[in-house]
N, C-alpha and C positions, 0 to 999 in steps of 0.2 A: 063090745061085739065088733068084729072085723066083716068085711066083707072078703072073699076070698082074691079076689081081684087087684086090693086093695092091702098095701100096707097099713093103711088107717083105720084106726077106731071110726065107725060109722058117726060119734060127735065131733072127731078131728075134720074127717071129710067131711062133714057139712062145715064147720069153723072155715076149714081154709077156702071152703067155695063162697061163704060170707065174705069174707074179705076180699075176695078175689070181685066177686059184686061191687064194693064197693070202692075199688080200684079202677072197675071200667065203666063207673056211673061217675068219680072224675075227671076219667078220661074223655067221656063223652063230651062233657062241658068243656076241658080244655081245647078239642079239636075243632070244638064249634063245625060241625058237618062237614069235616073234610075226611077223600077217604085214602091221601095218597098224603108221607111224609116223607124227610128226611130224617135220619137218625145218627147223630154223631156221638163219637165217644166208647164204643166198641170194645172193650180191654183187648190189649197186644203183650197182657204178661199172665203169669200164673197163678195168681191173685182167685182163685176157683169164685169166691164171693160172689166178684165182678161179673163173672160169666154165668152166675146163676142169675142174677140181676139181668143181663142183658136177654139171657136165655126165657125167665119169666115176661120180659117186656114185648120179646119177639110173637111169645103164644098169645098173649092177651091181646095183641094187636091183629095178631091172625083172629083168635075169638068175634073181634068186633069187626072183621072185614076190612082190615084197615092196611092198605101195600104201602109196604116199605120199598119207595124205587130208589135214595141212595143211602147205601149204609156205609160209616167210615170210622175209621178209630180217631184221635184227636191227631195223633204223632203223622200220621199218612195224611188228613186231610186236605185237599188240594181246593183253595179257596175260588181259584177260577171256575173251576168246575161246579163248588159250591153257588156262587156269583149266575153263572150258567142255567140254572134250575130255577121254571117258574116263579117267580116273583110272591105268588098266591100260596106257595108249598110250605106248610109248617117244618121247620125246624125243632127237632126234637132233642134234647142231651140226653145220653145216658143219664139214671141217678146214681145215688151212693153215697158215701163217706167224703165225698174230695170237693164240698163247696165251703172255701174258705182257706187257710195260709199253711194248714198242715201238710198239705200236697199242692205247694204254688204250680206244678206245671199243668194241669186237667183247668184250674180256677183260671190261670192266664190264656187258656187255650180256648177257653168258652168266652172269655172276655173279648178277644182277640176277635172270634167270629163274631160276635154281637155289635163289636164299635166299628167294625167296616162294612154293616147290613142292618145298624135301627131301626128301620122301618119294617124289615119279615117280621112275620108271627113266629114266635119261642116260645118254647115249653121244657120247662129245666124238670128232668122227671122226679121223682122224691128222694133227697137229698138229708142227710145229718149236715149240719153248720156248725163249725169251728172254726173260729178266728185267733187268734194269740194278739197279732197287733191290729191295734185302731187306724194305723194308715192305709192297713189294706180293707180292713172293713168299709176305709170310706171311699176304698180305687172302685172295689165290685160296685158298693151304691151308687157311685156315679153313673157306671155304665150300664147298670140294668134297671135302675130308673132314666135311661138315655132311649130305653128301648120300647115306646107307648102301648106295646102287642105280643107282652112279656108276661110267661103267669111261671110261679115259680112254686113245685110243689114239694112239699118236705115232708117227712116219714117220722117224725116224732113232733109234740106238743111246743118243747122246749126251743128247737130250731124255728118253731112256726111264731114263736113270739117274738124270738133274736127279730127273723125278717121284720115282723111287721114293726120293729121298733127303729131297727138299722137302712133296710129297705121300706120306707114309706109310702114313694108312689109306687109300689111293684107290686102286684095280686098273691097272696101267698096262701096256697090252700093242702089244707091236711091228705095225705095219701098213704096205708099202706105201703110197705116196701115190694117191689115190682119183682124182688124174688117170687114172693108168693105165688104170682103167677105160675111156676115152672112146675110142673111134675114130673120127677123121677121117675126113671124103672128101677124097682131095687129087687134083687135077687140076691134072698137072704144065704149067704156062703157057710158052709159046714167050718168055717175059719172063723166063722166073727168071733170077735172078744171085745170086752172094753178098751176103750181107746182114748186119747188126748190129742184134743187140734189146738194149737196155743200158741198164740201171736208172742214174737221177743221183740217187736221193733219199736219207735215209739209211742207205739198206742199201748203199748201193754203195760200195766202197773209195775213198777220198779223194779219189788220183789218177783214179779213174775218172768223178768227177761233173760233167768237163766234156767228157767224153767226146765226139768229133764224129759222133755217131750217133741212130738211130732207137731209139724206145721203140718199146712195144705203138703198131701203126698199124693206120686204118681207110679206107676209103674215104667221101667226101663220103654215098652212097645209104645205106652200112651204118650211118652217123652217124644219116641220119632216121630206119630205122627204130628204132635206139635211143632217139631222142628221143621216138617214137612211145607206143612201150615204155613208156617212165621217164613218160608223160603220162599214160597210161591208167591206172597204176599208180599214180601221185602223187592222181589225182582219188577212186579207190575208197578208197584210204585216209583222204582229210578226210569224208568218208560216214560215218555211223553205219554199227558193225559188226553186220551183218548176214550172212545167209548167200551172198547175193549179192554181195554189196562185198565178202565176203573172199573169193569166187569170184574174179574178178573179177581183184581184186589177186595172187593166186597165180598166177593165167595170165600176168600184166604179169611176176610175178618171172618166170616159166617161159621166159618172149618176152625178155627181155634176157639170159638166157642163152642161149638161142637164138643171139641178133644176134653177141654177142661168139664165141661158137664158129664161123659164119661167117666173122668177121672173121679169127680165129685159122685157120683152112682155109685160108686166101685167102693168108696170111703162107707160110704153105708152100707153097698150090703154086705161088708166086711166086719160091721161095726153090731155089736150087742148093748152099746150104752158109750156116749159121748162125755166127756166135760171138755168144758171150752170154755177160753175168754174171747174167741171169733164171732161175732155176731152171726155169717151164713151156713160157721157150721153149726149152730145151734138152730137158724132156719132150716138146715140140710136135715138136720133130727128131724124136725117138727114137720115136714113134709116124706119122712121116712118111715114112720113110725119108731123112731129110736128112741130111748129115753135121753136125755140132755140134763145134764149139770152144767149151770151156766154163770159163770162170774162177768163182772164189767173188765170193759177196758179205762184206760186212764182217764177218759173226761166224760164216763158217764153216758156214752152212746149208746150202749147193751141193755144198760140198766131201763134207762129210755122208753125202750122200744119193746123189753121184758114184759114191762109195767102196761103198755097202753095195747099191745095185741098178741105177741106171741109167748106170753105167757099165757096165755088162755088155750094152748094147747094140754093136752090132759098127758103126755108125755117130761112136757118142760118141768124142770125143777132149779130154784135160783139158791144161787150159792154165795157167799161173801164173800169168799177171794175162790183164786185157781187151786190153792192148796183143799179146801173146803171139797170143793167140786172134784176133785182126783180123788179122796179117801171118803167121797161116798158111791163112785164105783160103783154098780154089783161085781162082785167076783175080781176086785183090781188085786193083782199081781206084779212083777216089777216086767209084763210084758205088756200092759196098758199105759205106761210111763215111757215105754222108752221104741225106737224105731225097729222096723224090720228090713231084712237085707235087702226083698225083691223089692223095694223101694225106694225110689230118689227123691231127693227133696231141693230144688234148686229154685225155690220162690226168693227171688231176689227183696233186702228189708226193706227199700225205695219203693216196692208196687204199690200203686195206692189201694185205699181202704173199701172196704163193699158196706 
């Protein structure tokens, strides 16, 4: 039973407001009674995942009363300014896929702020961990066991045992993924059909990276205003940092999260039934009411996270590869495989993971 209001099954919307529960009863504990943070780590590319992540983080934090007075991506970050900010203000990271060596630039950028500020209070938001080499696994445990006011939260069971084995002295506790948070408007289109959102960079299993499908897509309008976005934002930041220029630039971050979470709306309510080896677009089903066929990516993040919550949505179905998940469709055609014209696709393979 739906409610009319509501894409969701009256058991999904209760599910996803459990977890969403139990997302701001860790957050309560990590803030320890503070009601004002900093938030760095913002996505600056088209990565839609990321900005569902940041998009959820933004609402749960508004939910709990909690102002974000500075928000910055990593790449813009202005460490004086950072330095600048009450002494007492938590520092928050984005989370997501990028803690550990698969994406060095996000890992060394969080690093970076932590080893010239160990003494602020941090909160790494919930995070998958991969590492590939031991030398970097033991650069990060230096530095965030360097950090005595450091709680580091991760979004699967598997990551939560990595830490507490690799990270020692670092508080590592289970959360939800911070998408959750976000709710969509979806306005179902007299165009949906089944569709494929399907990562080819290296997260996706081998055979899947020549996959005949769509990635994250946008339309030509929702491109400008991103471009808009990423100009207004690029300009505040070559400025001397001032109170205005980083005004300025946190709104440009604010407005490309924005754009992408449009973009991401528009993929659903375009969509009659998903398969994906994306993790957020199979959160984008599960918060859409869409059905989702869902395969892993290459080391096992999907599967993960399938297993411990969001397959508990009554929409989700888990598939064993991408090939599985495309031929059980409803209604798939060779127009659920493959792109359409009014759309672009220019998700560069470098953005990092959601």
């Amino acid at each position: 039973m739906r409610d009319h209001r509501s894409p969701l099954t009256r058991d999904d919307a209760l599910y996803v407001e459990s977890l969403r529960s139990t997302i701001m009863s860790v957050l309560v504990d990590a803030l320890r009674g503070h009601t004002k943070v900093a938030l760095l780590g913002i996505p600056r590319h088209r990565n839609l995942g990321d900005s569902m992540i940041a998009g959820g983080t933004l609402a749960l934090l508004r939910r709990m009363n909690v102002e974000v007075v500075y928000l910055s991506d990593l790449a813009g970050l202005d460490l004086k300014v950072l330095h600048a900010l009450p002494q007492d203000l938590p520092v928050l990271f984005l989370g997501g896929g990028n803690l550990g060596d698969l994406y060095p630039y996000e890992e060394e950028s969080r690093l970076r702020v932590i080893a010239t500020d160990p003494d602020r209070r941090y909160v790494v938001l919930p995070q998958t961990i991969h590492f590939e080499n031991t030398d970097a696994v033991e650069r990060s445990a230096r530095v965030y066991s360097s950090a005595p006011d450091l709680t580091l939260l991760v979004r699967d069971r598997r990551s939560q045992a990595f830490a507490e084995e690799a990270f020692p002295h670092v508080e590592a506790v289970w959360s939800p993924d911070h998408a959750l948070g976000w709710t969509p408007t979806v306005r179902p289109s007299h165009m949906r059909r089944p569709r494929v959102v399907a990562r080819r960079d290296e997260e996706a299993m081998h055979q899947d990276r020549d996959a005949p499908a769509d990635d994250w897509t946008w339309s030509r309008l929702n491109h400008l205003a991103w471009r808009a976005a990423t100009g207004t934002g690029s300009v505040a930041r070559r400025l001397p940092s001032t109170a205005p220029t980083v005004w300025v630039a946190s709104k440009a971050a604010a407005s490309q999260t924005g754009v992408n979470l449009r973009a991401a709306e528009k993929i659903a309510s375009n969509s009659s039934a998903i398969a994906t080896n994306r993790l957020h677009a199979h959160i984008l089903s599960c918060l859409s009411g869409v059905p989702s066929f869902v395969a892993d990516n290459s080391y096992g993040k999907v599967k993960g996270i399938f297993d411990e919550y969001s397959g508990g949505f009554t929409t989700a179905n888990w598939c064993e590869d991408l090939d599985q998940a495309i031929a059980r469709l409803p209604g798939t055609d060779t127009q659920a495989s493959s792109g359409t014209s009014p759309n672009v696709n220019l998700n560069p393979p470098g953005a990092p993971a959601g």
